[in-house]
N, C-alpha and C positions, 0 to 999 in steps of 0.2 A: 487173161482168160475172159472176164468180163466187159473190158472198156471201152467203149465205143459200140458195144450190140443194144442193134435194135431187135426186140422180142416181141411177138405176135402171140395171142391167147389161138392155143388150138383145143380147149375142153376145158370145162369149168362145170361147178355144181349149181346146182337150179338157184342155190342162193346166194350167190355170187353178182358183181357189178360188172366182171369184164366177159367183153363178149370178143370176136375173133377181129373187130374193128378196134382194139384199144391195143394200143402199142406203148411197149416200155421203152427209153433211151437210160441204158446202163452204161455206170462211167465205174472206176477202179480206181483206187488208189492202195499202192503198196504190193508186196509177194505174196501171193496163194500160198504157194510150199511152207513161207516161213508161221503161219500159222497167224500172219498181222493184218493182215491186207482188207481192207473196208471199200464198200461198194455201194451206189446210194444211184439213184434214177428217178425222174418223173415219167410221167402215164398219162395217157388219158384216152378216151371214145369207149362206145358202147355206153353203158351207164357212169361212166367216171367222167365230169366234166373236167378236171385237173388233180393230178395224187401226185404223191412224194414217198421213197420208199429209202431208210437207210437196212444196212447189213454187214454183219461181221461175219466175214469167210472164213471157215475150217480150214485143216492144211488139204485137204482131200476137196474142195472146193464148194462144198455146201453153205447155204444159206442160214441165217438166223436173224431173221428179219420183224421190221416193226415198219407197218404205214398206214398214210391217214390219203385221204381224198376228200373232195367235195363230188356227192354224185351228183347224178342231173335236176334231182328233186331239188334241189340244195342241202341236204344234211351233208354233216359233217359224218365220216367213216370211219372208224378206226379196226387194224388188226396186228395178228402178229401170223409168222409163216416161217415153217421150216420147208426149207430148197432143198433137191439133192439133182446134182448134174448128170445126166448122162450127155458123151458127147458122141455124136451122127458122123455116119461114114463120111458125109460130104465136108464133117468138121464145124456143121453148127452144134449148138448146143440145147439143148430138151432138158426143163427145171420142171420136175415132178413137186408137186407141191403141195402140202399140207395145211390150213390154213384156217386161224379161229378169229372169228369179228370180236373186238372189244368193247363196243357200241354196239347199240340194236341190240337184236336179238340172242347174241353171244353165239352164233351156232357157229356151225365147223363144215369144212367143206374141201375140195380136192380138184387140182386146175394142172394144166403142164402148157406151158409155153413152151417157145422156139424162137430161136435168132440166130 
């Protein structure tokens, strides 16, 4: 479901680091359905010099995710984000995403990619 897509930021909240330049490379390992299956990807452009992002997938394909980057400033980032899939007629995938900084400023904010 997820291995091998590459993901583009198409909307993010003003306090957010990725902009429509910062591309995810997601990789899978194991079954969605079976309820086991882990997912983990680097990132980077826009504000994100280089990130890393792991994820334990639901059986219904959702995210529960933890990552960290170095943005351009050089701080170090930290978050956590819950995914939820929708998949596109054409069969890419759209992760609605919800998502709180653990560093800085702790706020909260809402982004949906595409790949």
């Amino acid at each position: 479901m997820y291995h091998n897509r590459i993901f583009a930021s198409v909307s993010n909240s003003a306090n957010g680091e990725v902009d429509a330049t910062t591309r995810f490379h997601y990789r899978q390992e194991g079954d969605v359905a079976s309820g086991n299956a882990i997912v983990w990807a680097t990132y980077q452009g826009g504000g994100v010099a280089v990130g890393t992002l792991v994820a334990k997938v639901a059986s219904d394909g959702s995210l529960d995710m933890r990552y960290c980057h170095v943005n351009r400033d050089g701080k170090l980032m930290t978050g956590i984000c819950q995914s939820t899939p929708e998949i596109l007629p054409d069969g890419r995938l759209r992760l609605h995403e919800c998502w709180r900084w653990t560093s800085g400023d702790g706020s909260q904010g809402e982004s949906i990619i595409e790949g």
